[in-house]
C-alpha positions in Angstrom: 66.8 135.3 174.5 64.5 132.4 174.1 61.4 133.4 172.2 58.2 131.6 173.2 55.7 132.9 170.3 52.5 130.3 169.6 49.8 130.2 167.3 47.1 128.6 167.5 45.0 126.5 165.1 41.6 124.7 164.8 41.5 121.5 162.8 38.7 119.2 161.7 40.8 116.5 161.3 41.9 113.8 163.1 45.9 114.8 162.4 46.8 117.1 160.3 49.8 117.3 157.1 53.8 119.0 157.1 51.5 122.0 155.1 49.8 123.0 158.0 52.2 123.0 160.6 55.2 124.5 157.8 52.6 127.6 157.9 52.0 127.4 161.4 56.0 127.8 161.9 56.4 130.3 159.0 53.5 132.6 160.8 55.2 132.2 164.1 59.0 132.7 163.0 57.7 135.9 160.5 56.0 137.6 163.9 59.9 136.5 165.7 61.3 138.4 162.8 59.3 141.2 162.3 60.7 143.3 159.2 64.3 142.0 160.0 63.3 138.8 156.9 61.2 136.8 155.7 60.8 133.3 156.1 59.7 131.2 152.5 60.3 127.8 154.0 60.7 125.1 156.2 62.9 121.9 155.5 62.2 118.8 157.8 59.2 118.4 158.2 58.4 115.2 156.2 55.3 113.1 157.3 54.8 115.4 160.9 51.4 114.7 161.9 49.7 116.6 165.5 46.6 115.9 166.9 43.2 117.2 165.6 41.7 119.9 167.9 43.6 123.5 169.1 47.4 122.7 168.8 50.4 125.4 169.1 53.7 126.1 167.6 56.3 127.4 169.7 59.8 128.2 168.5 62.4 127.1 171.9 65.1 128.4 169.6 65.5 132.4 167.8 65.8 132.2 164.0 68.7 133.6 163.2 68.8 137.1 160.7 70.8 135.8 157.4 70.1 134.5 154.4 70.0 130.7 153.7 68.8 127.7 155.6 68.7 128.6 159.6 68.5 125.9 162.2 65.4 126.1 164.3 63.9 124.3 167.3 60.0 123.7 167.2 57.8 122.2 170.0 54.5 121.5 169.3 51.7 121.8 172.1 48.0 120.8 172.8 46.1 120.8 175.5 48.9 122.4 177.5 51.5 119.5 177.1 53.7 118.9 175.1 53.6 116.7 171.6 56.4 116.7 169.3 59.9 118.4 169.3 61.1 119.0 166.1 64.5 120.3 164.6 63.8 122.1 161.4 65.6 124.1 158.9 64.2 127.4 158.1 64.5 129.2 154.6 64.8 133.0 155.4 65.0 135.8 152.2 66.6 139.0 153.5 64.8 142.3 152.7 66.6 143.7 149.3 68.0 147.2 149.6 67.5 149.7 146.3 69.8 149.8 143.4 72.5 151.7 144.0 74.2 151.5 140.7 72.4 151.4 137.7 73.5 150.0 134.2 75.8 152.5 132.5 76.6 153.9 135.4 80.1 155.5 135.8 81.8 154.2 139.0 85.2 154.1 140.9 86.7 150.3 140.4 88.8 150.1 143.6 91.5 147.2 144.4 92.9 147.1 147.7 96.2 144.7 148.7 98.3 145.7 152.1 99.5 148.7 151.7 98.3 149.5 148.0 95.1 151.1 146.8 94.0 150.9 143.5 91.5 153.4 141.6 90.0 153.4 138.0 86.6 154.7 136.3 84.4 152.3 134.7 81.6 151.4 133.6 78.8 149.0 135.1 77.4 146.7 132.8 74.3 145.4 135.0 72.4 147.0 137.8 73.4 146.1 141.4 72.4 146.6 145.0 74.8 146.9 148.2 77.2 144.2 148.7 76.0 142.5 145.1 78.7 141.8 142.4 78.2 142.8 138.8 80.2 143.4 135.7 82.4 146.6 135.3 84.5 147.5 132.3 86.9 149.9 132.9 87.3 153.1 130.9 90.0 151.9 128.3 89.7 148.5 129.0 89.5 145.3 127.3 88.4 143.1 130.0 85.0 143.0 132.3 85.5 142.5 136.1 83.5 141.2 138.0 82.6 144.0 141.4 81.0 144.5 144.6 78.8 147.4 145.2 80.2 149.6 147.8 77.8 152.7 147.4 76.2 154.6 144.8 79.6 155.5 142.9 81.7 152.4 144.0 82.4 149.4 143.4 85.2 147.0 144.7 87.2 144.3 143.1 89.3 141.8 144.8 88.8 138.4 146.6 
């Protein structure tokens, strides 16, 4: 699906700085996005300069939902034709879930191979969220391992 969002400006200059439009294209892409992330920044942009007057952004390209750098395509438009086209990089943050493990905590330390299944209890040494690794001890054990949160009660070691 192409997305064709714009957003328009007034400017009392004659051209206007990378600020400008970057917030002109973080507006546009955060309305594309909705709740889905957040965009924090746009790489690219350098010395962009558009014309003084209304101006709009339009995204010809849908930001991708992941973390990290995303490729986007940018045209910019006044007076209905078009001025620049621009291929930027867009910094998105991903909404963070709760904790689901708190420090302390008493967990299940899984390991899984083909064909095997691994289970101890230990104990988390940090606080973590969904899919974020933190240390574990296990119960009788001498050496931290490092975990991925599965769920509230376990966490999963492995590659």
């Amino acid at each position: 699906m192409l997305l064709m969002l714009t957003l328009l400006a007034a400017l009392p200059a004659a051209r206007t700085d990378a600020a400008a439009l970057e917030a002109a294209v973080i507006e546009a892409a955060a309305r594309a996005l909705g709740d889905a992330a957040t965009p924090v920044a746009v790489r690219g942009l350098g010395a962009v300069t558009v014309p003084t007057g209304r101006w709009s952004v339009r995204l010809d390209s849908d930001p991708a939902v992941r973390g990290g750098a995303q490729p986007l395509r940018v045209s910019v438009w006044s007076g209905g034709r078009l001025v620049r086209r621009l291929r930027l990089s867009l910094e998105l943050e991903l909404p963070r879930g709760p904790v689901m493990v708190e420090r302390g905590a008493r967990v299940a330390v899984v390991a899984r191979a083909p064909g095997v299944l691994a289970q101890v209890t230990g104990v988390a040494h940090a606080s973590g969220r969904s899919g974020e690794v933190i240390p574990v001890m296990p119960v009788g054990g001498t050496k931290v391992l490092r975990a991925r949160v599965v769920d509230a009660h376990t966490v999963e070691v492995g590659p």
